[in-house]
MARKELUM-524415 format. One record per residue (C-alpha): x, y, z. Coordinates in nm, 4 decimals. Example, Ala and Ser with C-alpha at 12.3 -4.5 7.8 and 13.67 -1.06 7.14 Angstrom:
2
1.2300:-0.4500:0.7800
1.3670:-0.1060:0.7140
***
This chain:
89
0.6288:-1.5925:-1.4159
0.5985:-1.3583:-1.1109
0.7573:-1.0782:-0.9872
0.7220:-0.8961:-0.6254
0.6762:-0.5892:-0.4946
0.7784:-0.4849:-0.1387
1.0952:-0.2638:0.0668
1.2845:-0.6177:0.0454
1.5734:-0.5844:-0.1154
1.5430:-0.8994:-0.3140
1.1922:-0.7904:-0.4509
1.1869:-0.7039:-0.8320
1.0274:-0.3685:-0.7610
1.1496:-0.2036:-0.4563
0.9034:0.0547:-0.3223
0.9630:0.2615:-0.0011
0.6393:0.4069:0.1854
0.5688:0.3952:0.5612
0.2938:0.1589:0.4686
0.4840:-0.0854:0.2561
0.5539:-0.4188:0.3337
0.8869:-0.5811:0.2959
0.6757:-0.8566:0.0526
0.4324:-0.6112:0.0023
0.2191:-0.8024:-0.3007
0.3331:-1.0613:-0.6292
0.2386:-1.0377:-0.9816
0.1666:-1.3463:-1.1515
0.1468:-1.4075:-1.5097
0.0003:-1.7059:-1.6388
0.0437:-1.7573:-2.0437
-0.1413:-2.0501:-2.0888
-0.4656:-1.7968:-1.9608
-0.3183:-1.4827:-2.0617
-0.3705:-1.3660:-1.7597
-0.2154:-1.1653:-1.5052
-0.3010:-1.1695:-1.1322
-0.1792:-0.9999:-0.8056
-0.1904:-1.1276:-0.4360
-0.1264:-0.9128:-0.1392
0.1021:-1.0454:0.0894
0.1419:-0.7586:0.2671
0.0402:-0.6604:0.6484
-0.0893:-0.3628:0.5513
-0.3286:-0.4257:0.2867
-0.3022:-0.3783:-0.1119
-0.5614:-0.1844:-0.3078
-0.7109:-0.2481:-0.6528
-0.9596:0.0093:-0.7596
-1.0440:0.0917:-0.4577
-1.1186:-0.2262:-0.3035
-0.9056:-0.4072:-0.0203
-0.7166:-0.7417:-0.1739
-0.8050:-1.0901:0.0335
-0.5659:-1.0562:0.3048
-0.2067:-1.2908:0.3151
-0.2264:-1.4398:0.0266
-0.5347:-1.5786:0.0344
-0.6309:-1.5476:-0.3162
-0.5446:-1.3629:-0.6415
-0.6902:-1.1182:-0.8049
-0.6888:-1.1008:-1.2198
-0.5902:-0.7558:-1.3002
-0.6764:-0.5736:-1.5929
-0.5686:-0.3006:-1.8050
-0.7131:0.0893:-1.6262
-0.6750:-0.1231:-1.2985
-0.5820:0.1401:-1.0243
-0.3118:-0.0645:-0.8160
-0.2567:0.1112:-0.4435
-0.0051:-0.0373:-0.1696
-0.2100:0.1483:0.1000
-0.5272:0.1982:0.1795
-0.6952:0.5017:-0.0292
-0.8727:0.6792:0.2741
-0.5330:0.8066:0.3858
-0.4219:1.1311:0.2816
-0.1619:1.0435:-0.0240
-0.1863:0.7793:-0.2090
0.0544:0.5370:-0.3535
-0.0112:0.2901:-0.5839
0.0573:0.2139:-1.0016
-0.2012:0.2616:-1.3296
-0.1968:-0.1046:-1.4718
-0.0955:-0.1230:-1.8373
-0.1131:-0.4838:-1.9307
-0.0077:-0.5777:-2.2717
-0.0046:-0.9305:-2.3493
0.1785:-1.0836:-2.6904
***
């Protein structure tokens, strides 16, 4: 299962920010690993703890609960991003 997160209004979580993409980044949840990942597929860059994502969808990312989740890049002066709670059952 996946969801995205972008300004697009067909994206599951709609997020407006001067630095968000339209298709911004998906989550991806994969049972059979009980995992959860996230790929940027933004222009702009996604964040997780700090760290740039591989660019375009190049790769995924597991995520983990604490993760720090920004959709810009933390040097500027606010940031914008999502605490990840992940709770699998």
């Amino acid at each position: 299962a996946t969801f995205s997160i972008g300004t697009d209004a067909t994206c599951a979580l709609k997020v407006k920010g001067p630095l968000v993409s339209r298709s911004h980044a998906v989550v991806e949840f994969q049972p059979e690993k009980g995992s959860v990942y996230i790929v940027d597929t933004s222009t702009n860059g996604t964040f997780l703890n700090g760290k740039r994502l591989p660019p375009k969808a190049s790769a995924k990312v597991m995520l983990s609960h604490g993760d720090e989740l920004l959709l810009q890049d933390p040097s500027h002066a606010a940031e914008f991003g999502y605490m990840v709670n992940v709770e699998l059952s």
